[in-house]
N, C-alpha and C positions, 0 to 999 in steps of 0.2 A: 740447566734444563732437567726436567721430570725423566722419573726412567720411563712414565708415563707418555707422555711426548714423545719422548726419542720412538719409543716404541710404534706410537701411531706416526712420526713422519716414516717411520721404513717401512710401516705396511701401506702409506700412501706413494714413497719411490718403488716397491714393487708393483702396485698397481698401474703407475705412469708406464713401467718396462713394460708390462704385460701388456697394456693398450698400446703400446707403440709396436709392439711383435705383432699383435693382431690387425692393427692397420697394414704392416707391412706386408703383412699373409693376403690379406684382401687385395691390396693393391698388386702382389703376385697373381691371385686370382683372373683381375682384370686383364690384364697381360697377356696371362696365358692362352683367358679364350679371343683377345684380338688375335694372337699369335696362329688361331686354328684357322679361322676363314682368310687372313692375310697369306695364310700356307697354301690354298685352297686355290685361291688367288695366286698367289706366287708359281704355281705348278702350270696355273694355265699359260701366264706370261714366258713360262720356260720355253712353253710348244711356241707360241707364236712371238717372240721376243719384246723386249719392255720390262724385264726382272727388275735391273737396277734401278729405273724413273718407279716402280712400283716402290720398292724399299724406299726409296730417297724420300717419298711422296708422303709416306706411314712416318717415318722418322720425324717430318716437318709437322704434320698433322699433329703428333703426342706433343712437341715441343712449345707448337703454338699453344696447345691445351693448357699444359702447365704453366704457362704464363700469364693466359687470361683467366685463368681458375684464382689467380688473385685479387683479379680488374672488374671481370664481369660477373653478374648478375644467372641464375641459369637461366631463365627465362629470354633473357638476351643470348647465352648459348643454345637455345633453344633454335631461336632464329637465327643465330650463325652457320648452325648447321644446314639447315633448310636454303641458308644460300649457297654454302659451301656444294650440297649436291646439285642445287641450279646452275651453278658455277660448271658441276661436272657434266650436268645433262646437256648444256650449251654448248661445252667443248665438244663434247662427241655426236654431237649433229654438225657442228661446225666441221671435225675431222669427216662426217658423211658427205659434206658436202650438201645441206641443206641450209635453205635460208629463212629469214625470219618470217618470211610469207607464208610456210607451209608448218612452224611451228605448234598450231595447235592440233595438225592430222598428225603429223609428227609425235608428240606428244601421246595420244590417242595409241598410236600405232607402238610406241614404247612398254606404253600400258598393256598394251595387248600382247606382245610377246615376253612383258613381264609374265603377267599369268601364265601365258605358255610357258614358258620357258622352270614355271613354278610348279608344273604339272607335271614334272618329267622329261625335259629338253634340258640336256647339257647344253650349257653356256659355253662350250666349245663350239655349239653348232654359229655360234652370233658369228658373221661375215667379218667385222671390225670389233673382233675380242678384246685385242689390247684396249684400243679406246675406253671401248666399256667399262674394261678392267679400273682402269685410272682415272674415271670419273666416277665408278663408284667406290673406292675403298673411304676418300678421304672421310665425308659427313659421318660413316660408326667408328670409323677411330678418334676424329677429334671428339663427337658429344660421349661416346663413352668413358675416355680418359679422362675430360674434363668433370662428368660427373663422379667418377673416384675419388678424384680429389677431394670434391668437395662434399666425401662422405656419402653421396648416391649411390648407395652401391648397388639396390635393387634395381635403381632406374636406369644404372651406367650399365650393369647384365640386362637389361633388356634389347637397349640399343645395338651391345655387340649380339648378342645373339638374334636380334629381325637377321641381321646381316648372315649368320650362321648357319639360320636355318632357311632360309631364301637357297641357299647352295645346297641343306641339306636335301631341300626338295626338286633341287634341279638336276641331283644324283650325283655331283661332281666332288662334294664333303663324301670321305670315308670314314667310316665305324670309328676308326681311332683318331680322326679330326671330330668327327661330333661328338669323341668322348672325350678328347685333351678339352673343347669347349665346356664339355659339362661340367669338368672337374675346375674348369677354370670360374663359372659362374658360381658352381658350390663354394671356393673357397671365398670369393668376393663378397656374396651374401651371409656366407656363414660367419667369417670371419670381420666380418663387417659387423652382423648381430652381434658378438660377442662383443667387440669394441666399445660400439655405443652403450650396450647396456652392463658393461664393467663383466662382462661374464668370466668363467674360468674354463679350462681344460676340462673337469666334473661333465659340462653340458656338449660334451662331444657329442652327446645322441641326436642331437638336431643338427651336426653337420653330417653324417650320417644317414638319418632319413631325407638329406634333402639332396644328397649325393643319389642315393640309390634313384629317389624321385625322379628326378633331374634324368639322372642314365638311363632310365625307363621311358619315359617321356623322349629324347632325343633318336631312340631305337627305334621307337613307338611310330616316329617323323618320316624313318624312311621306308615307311611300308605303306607310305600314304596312297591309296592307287590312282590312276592316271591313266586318260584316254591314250598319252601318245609317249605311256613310258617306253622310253629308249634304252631300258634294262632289256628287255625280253630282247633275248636273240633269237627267236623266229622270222623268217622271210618268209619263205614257202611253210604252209601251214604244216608238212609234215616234216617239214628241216629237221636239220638236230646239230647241236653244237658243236659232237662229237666228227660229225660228218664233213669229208671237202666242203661240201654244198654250205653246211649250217657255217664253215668258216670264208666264205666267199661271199653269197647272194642270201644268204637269210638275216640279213641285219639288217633294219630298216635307216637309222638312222647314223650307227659304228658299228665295224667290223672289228671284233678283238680279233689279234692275232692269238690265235692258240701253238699245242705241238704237234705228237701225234694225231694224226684224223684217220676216219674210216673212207669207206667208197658205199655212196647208195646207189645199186643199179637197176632201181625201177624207174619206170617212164614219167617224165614230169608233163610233157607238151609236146606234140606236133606240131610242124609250122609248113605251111605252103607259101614257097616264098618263088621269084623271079632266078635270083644268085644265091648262092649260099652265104653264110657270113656268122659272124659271133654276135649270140643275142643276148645282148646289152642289158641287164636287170641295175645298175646301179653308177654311179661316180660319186668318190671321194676327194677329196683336196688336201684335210688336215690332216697333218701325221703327228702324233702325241708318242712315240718310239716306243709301243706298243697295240697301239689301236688307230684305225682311220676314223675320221669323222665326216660327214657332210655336214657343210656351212649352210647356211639358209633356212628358209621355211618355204616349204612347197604351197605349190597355191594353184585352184582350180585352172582346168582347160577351156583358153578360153575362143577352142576352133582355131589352130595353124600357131606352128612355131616356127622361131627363124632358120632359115635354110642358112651352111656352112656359108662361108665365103668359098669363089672360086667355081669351078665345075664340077658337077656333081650328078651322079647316077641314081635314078628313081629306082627303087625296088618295094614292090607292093606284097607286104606279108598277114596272110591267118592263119592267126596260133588259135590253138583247139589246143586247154588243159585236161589234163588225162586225172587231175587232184584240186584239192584248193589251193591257193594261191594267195599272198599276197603282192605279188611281183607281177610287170609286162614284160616278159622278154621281147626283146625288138632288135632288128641293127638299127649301128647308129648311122646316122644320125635322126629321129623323129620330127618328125615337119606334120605330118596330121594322122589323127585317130580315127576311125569310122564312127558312125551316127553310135552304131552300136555298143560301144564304148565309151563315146565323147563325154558323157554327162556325168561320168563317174571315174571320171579320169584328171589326176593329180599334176604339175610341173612341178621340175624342180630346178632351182637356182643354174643347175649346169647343163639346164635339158634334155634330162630322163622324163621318162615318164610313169607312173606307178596309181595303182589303182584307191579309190580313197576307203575302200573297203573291201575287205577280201575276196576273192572271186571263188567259186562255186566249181566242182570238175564238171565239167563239159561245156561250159564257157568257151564263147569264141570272142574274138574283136581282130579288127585289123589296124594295121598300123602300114601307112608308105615313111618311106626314110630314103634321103636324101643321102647318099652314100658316099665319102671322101676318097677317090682312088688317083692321088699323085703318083706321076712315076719317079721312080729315084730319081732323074736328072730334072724332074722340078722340085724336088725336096731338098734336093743340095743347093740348089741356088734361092731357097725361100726366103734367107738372109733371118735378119734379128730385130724388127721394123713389130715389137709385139706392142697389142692393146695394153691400156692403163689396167684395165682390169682381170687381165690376164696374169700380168706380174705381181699384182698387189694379192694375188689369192693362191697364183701356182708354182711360187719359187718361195714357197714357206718351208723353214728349216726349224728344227728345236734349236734352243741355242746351247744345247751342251753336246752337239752336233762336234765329236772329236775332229784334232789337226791329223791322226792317223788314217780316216775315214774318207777325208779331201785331200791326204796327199795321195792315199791311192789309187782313188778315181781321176786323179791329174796325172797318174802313170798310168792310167790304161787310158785314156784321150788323152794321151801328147804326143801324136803327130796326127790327132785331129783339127780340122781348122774350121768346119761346120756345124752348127746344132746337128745337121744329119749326122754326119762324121763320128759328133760323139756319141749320137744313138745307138749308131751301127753295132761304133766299137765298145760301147758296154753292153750291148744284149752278145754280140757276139762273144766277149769273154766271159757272162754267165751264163751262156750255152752251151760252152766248149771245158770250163773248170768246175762246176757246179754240178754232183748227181741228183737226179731227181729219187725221191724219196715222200714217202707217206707216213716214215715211221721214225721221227725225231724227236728230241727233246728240244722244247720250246726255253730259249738261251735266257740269262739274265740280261736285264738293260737292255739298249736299242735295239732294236732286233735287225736292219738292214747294218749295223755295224759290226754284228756277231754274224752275221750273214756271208757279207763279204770278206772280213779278214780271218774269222776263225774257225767256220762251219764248213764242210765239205760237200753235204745238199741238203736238198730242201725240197719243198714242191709249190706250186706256183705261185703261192702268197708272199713266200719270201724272194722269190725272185722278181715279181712285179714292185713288190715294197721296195726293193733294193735299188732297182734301175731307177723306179721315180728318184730317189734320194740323191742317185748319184747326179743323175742330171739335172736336178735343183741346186745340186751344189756347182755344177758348170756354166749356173744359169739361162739352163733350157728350161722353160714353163711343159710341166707335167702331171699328170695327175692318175689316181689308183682304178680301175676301172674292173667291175664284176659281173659273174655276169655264166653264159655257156657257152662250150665251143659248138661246132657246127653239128654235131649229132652224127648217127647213121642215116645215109640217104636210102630212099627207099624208093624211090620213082624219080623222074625227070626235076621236079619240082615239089618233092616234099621231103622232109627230115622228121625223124623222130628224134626227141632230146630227155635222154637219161639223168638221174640226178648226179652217175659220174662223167659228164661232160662238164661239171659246173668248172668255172674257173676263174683265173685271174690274170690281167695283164696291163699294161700300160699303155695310157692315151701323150702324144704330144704334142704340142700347140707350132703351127707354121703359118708365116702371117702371107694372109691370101688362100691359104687351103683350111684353117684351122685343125680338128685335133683329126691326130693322124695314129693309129694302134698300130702298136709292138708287141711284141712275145716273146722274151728272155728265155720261160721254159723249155728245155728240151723236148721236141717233139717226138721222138722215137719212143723215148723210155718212156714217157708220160703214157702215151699209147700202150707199150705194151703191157703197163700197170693195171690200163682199166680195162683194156680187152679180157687180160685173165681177171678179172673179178667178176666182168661180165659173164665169163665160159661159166666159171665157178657157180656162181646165184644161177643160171640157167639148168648147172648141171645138180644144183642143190632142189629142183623144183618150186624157185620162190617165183613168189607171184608177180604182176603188173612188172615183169622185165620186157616184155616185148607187147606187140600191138600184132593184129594181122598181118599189115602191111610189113612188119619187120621179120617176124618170124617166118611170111614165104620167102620175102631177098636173103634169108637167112640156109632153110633150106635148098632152094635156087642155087648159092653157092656152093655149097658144100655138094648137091649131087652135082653139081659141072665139073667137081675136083680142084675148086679154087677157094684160099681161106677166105674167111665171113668177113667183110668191112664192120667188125662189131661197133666201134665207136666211130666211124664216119672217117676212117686215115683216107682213106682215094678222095672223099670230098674234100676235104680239109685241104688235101695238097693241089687237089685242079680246080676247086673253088673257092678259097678263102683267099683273098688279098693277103692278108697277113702272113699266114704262114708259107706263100708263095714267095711272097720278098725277103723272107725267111730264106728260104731253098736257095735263092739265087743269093744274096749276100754272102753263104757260107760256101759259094764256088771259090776253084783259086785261081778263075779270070777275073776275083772283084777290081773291080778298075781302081778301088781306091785304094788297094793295096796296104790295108792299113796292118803292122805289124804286131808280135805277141812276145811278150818278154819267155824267161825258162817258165813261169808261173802257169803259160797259157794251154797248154798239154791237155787235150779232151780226155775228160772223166765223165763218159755218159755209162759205164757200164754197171752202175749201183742200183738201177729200179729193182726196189725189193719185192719180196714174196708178198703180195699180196693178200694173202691169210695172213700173214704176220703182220701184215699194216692196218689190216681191219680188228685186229684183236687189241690193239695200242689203245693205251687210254681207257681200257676196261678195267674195273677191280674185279678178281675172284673173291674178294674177299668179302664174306658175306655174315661174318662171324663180328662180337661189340669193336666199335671205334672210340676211345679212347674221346674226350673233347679235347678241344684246342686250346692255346694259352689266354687268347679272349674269351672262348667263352665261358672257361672256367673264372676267367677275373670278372666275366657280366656275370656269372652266377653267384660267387661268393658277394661281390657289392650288392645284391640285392636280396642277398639273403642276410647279411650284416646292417640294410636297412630296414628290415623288414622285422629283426630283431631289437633295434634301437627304437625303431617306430612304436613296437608294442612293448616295450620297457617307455616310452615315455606316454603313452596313454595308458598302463596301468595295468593292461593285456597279462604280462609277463607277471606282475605279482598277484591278479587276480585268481588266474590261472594254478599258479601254484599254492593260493591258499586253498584253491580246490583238490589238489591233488592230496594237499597235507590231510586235509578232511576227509578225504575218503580211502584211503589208504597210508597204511603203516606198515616199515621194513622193520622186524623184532630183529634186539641185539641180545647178547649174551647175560648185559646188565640189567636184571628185574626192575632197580628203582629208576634207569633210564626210559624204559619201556616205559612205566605208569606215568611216567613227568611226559614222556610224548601224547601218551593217550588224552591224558585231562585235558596236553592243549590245544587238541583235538577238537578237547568239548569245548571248549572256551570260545574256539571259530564258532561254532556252531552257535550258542550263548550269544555270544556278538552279535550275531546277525540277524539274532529272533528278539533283541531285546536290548543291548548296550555292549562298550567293552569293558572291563575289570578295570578300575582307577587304581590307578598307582598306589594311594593312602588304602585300598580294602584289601583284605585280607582275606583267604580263599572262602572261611565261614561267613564273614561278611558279605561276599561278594552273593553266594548261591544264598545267601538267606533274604537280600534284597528280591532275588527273581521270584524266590519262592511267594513270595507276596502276591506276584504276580502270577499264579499257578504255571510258572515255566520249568519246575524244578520239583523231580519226582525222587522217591526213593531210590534208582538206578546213579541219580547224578548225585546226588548227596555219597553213597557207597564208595563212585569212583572219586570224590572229593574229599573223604576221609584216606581211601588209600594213597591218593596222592603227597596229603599231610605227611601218611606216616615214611614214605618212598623221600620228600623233602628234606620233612625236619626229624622224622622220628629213630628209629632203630631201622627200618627198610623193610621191604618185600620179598614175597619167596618168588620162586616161577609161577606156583599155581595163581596166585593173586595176581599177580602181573598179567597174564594172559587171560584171566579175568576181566581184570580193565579193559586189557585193549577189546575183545568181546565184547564187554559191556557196551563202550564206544563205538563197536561198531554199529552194534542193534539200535543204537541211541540214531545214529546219522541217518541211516536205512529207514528207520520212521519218520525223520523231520524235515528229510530230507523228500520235494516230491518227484523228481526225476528218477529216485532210486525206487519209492514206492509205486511207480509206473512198472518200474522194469520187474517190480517184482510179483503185479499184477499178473 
C-alpha cells in the first residue's frame, strides 16, 4: 500500500472516531434534556407517591425505542406515539373514574385545564397528579429517543422539549431543570450538526450561539405572564411575604413556608357575626415538604353549598374590608353567599370561598355558614367509617416521609386508641414542648420533620404543618387550613380583624360531623406576641391600627383600670369553639388521661421580643450585592454566545478592521510603525476600489488605482516610505510619524462618518 493510502485510510479512521464521539455527545444531549422534565416529574411523584412506576415507566419507553428505531419507519413512530399518549389519556380518565360516554366533555375539559394549567397552574394543583404524571411522560420519551437514534436530533429536541416547556410554563421546571434541558437540546443539535456534516471541534462557535440562544429563549419562557400565575404570593392586596399574614392567607393557590416573619397590625376587615369564630380565608391538602398546595380548580357560585354532615349551627356574618382584598374571610363552614356577593364569588374543590376578583376597601358581602360544634364525647366515638374521597386527597404523605418522623409520632399516640385520642395527643404535645416564636430560621428539608424532632419553636405554620403530617401518618384524614383568629371584639356582635390575627391551624375529618379545627399553637405566648406589637404600632403613631369602634373599647378599658383585649384573648377563650376545647383538654381532669414521656415538659416561655421578630428577614444592607453562581453562569454563557455569534457573522472581524483603520498604538520601532500605517491604507484601498493581489507589488498595486484617480500624491509618499521601512535601509521617527499622520488625514477624508464628526 501507498504512503499515500495509508495516509488517507487514517484520516478516514479519524474521521469515523470523530463522528462516532459526536453521535455519542448528541445522544448525551438527548438524555440529558429527557433527564430535566422526567426530574420535574420525578419531584412531583415524590409528594404524592408513584416514583418507582414513573422510573420503570421512562426506562420501558427508551428501551422500546431503541428497538423499534431498527423496525420502524418514523412516520409509524409518529403514530405510535400518538397512541401511546392515548393509551395514557385513557388510563387516567379510567383512574378518574369516567366512562366512555363522557369522553369527549372529558377530553374538552383536559384540554381546558391543559391551557390552564399552561398559564401558570402548577400541576400539583391536578387532584389525581400521579395518574397524570404516568400518562404523560411515556409519548416524549419514546418519540424523542427514537428520533436520536435515527439521527433526528432537531426533531427528537423538539419533542423532549413541547414536554419541558409545558412544565416550564406551569412554573413547576426550575432555572436549573430548564437549563440542564437547554444544555441538553444544545448538545443534541449541535453535536448532531457537526456529525452529519463531518464537522470538527474549529466550528464550536455554533454550539455556542446556539447554547446561549437556547438559555435565552428557556429564561425568556418563565416570565411568560399569566392571569392565574400562582407565583405571586399576594392574598390580601397589601399582604407581604415577609409578614405572618403574607405566609398564611396571601397565597392564592401555595403557601411556601418561609422563616422568620414580621406582624402587620393594621385592620384588614370587620365582621358582624352571631358567634365568634376563625375566619377561614383558605384550605390546603398537598404538602410538597415545603410548600402547601390546593388541588383543584375553583369554579363559579352556583347559589348554596353543601351543608357538613351531622348537626350544625347557622351563624350569619358581614364582613366590611377596611383594604383590598383578594380573600373572603368567613367561618367555616360556607353554605351560601348574599345576593351581594353571589355573582362574583369563586368555590373551591374543598369549600372555601374566594372572590373571582379583588374586592375594593369598603366592600361588604355576607356569608351564613353552617358551623361544626361536636362535643368531645361524640368525636371520640366518630370511629374510622371515612369517605372514598376524603382518603384519596387527605392522607397524602411525600414519600421520602422519614422511619424517624413516624416512629415518633407513634410515641406520642401510643396509648391513644381514637383518631380523637390521637389528635388530642399531638396538639397537646406541640403545645406543651414547642415555643412559639416569630423569629426562626427556616430549616433545610421537610419542614414538619425539622419541626418536630429538631427545632424547639416556631409559630403557627409549623405547628399546623406538623400536626397534619403527623396525623396522616396515623391515618387520620387532615388538612392545612389559613385563615384569622377571632379578632378584638368590640360590641356584642362585632369583631375587628388585624392583619396580626392572621393564622394557621388544622382541620380534621370525622365521619358524620365532617372537618372539625384544632390549634396546636400555643395560645398564651402567641397572644402575648401580637398584643405587644399591637401596643408598639399604636405607641409608634402608625396608622389604620384601630377603627372607632376599637379605639373607644380600647380607651373604655384602660380608664376602668383593666388591660385592653388587644387581639381579642376574652373572645377567643368564651367564644371560639376551638380554643375552648383547647382550655379544657389541657385540664388534669382530662378523662383520657393520656400520658407524656420526660420529652413532654412545657416550653411556653420563648415568645420573643417582638421588635426583634419584626426586624428578621430584613437586610440592612444596602451597599453592591455581589451575583450569584447562576447568574453569573447565565451571564457569562451569553456573553460567550454573543461573542461566538458575531465572530460567526463577521461582527468581530468587521469591527476590528474598523478599529485598525482608524486608529494606531505607535511602538518604539519606526519601520514597524510605517508597515502598520500603509496597511491602514491598504483597508482603506480595499474598500474604495479592490484588495492588493498576492502577484502585485506595492508600485503595482497603487499605480493600478492611480489609473483610476484613487491615488494621490499623499498615498504614493506613504508607499515609498513603506518600501524603504520593508525593503530598504529603514526609517527615522520623524518619517514614521509622518506616515502614520499622513494616514490619518487620508482616513479622516475618505472616510464619511469621520468627515461628519468633523463637520
Amino acid at each position: 500500500m501507498s504512503t499515500k493510502s495509508r495516509r488517507g485510510t487514517g484520516v478516514t479512521a479519524d474521521a469515523t472516531r470523530e463522528s462516532r464521539a459526536f453521535r455519542l455527545l448528541a445522544l448525551g444531549g438527548v438524555l440529558a434534556q429527557t433527564a430535566s422534565y422526567v426530574s420535574v416529574l420525578q419531584d412531583v411523584t415524590a409528594v404524592v407517591g408513584g416514583t418507582q412506576p414513573l422510573v420503570a415507566l421512562v426506562v420501558a419507553m427508551i428501551a422500546t425505542a431503541t428497538v423499534l428505531a431498527r423496525v420502524i419507519r418514523p412516520r409509524t413512530a409518529a403514530v405510535a406515539a400518538v397512541v401511546i399518549g392515548g393509551v395514557g389519556f385513557a388510563y387516567y380518565l379510567t383512574a378518574a373514574g369516567l366512562g366512555a360516554g363522557v369522553v369527549f366533555s372529558a377530553t374538552w375539559e383536559l384540554l381546558s385545564d391543559s391551557v390552564a394549567f399552561a398559564t401558570g397552574l402548577s400541576i400539583f394543583q391536578m387532584i389525581d397528579v400521579r395518574t397524570w404524571t404516568l400518562g404523560f411522560v411515556p409519548a416524549p420519551v419514546f418519540l424523542s429517543w427514537y428520533l436520536a437514534l435515527r439521527r433526528r436530533y432537531a426533531a427528537s429536541v423538539v419533542a423532549g422539549g413541547a414536554a419541558l416547556t409545558f412544565l416550564v410554563l406551569t412554573g413547576d421546571a426550575t432555572t436549573g431543570t430548564a437549563a440542564l434541558g437547554t444544555v441538553g437540546a444544545l448538545a443534541a443539535v449541535g453535536f448532531g450538526e457537526l456529525e452529519r456534516r463531518d464537522g470538527t471541534v474549529a466550528q464550536t462557535d455554533v454550539l455556542a450561539i446556539l447554547f446561549a440562544t437556547m438559555l435565552l429563549l428557556s429564561t425568556t419562557v418563565t416570565f411568560v405572564p399569566s392571569a392565574g400565575d400562582s407565583s405571586d404570593p399576594s392574598f390580601l392586596v397589601e399582604g407581604d411575604s415577609t409578614t405572618l399574614e403574607g405566609t398564611t392567607t396571601n397565597a392564592p393557590e401555595r403557601v411556601e413556608i418561609s422563616g422568620s416573619v414580621e406582624l402587620s397590625p393594621e385592620v384588614r376587615f370587620t365582621v358582624r357575626s352571631e358567634r365568634a369564630a376563625y375566619w377561614r380565608t383558605g384550605v390546603y391538602d398537598r404538602y410538597t415538604g415545603d410548600q402547601w398546595v390546593r388541588t383543584g380548580q375553583s369554579e363559579s357560585y352556583g347559589g348554596g353549598l353543601p351543608s357538613p354532615p351531622g348537626e350544625t349551627k347557622t351563624v350569619q356574618q358581614t364582613v366590611r374590608l377596611q383594604g383590598p382584598a383578594e380573600v373572603m374571610p368567613a367561618a367555616a363552614q360556607p353554605v351560601a353567599v348574599g345576593d351581594d356577593a353571589a355573582a362574583n364569588t369563586e368555590v373551591t374543590v374543598h369549600g372555601g370561598i374566594r372572590p373571582d376578583e379583588p374586592l375594593a376597601e369598603g366592600d361588604t358581602y355576607r356569608v351564613e355558614s353552617a358551623v361544626v360544634d361536636p362535643s368531645d364525647a361524640e368525636l371520640q366515638t366518630a370511629g374510622t367509617d371515612y369517605p372514598a374521597d376524603v382518603t384519596d386527597r387527605y392522607l397524602q404523605l411525600p414519600e421520602g416521609t422519614s422511619s424517624a418522623f413516624e416512629t415518633r409520632t407513634q410515641e406520642i399516640t401510643g396509648d391513644a386508641e381514637t383518631p380523637y385520642e390521637k389528635a388530642v395527643a399531638i396538639e397537646r404535645h406541640l403545645e406543651l414542648t414547642k415555643g412559639y416564636s416569630l423569629d426562626i430560621e427556616r430549616p433545610d428539608g421537610a419542614i414538619e420533620e425539622a419541626f418536630l424532632l429538631e427545632m424547639d419553636e416556631g409559630y403557627c405554620v409549623y405547628f399546623a404543618t406538623t400536626m397534619v403530617q403527623m396525623l396522616r401518618t396515623e391515618g387520620v384524614p387532615a388538612r392545612y387550613a389559613v385563615g384569622y383568629t377571632t379578632g378584638q371584639q368590640v360590641a356584642d356582635d362585632e369583631w375587628v380583624v388585624r392583619g396580626l390575627d392572621a393564622h394557621a391551624w388544622v382541620e380534621i375529618y370525622f365521619p358524620d360531623y365532617g372537618w372539625v379545627a384544632f390549634d396546636p399553637t400555643p395560645g398564651s405566648a402567641r397572644e402575648q406576641t401580637h398584643a405587644a406589637r399591637l401596643e408598639q404600632a399604636r405607641a409608634d403613631g402608625l396608622e389604620d391600627v384601630d377603627t372607632n369602634r376599637s379605639e373607644a373599647v380600647r380607651v373604655s378599658n384602660a380608664s376602668a383600670g383593666n388591660q385592653p383585649d388587644e387581639v381579642g384573648r376574652l373572645s377567643e377563650r368564651n367564644g371560639t369553639d376551638v380554643l375552648a376545647r383547647n382550655e379544657t383538654r389541657l385540664t388534669a381532669n382530662d378523662p383520657r388521661n393520656l400520658s407524656f414521656d420526660s420529652n413532654g415538659t412545657a416550653n411556653n416561655s420563648s415568645a420573643d421580643d417582638p421588635d426583634a421578630a419584626s426586624d428578621a428577614g430584613r437586610s440592612t444592607d444596602d451597599g453592591f450585592e455581589w451575583p450569584g453562581v447562576e447568574q453569573t453562569a447565565f451571564g457569562l454563557a451569553l456573553l460567550v454566545g454573543f461573542v461566538a455569534g458575531a465572530h460567526r457573522t463577521g461582527v468581530i472581524a468587521r469591527a476590528s478592521r474598523e478599529l485598525r483603520l482608524h486608529w494606531q498604538w505607535r511602538q518604539r520601532d519606526p519601520d514597524r510603525d510605517v508597515e502598520r500605517a500603509y496597511r491602514r491604507l491598504e483597508l482603506l484601498l480595499e474598500r474604495e476600489y479592490r484588495p492588493r493581489r498576492r502577484s502585485e507589488s506595492t508600485r503595482q498595486y497603487l499605480s493600478a488605482l492611480s489609473a483610476n484617480g484613487l491615488v494621490d500624491s499623499r498615498v504614493w509618499r506613504v508607499g515609498r516610505l513603506y518600501e524603504r521601512a520593508r525593503y530598504g535601509d529603514g526609517v527615522g521617527r520623524e518619517e514614521a510619524d509622518e506616515a502614520v499622520h499622513t494616514v490619518d488625514a487620508i482616513v479622516r477624508d475618505r472616510t464619511p462618518i469621520v468627515r461628519r464628526f468633523r463637520r
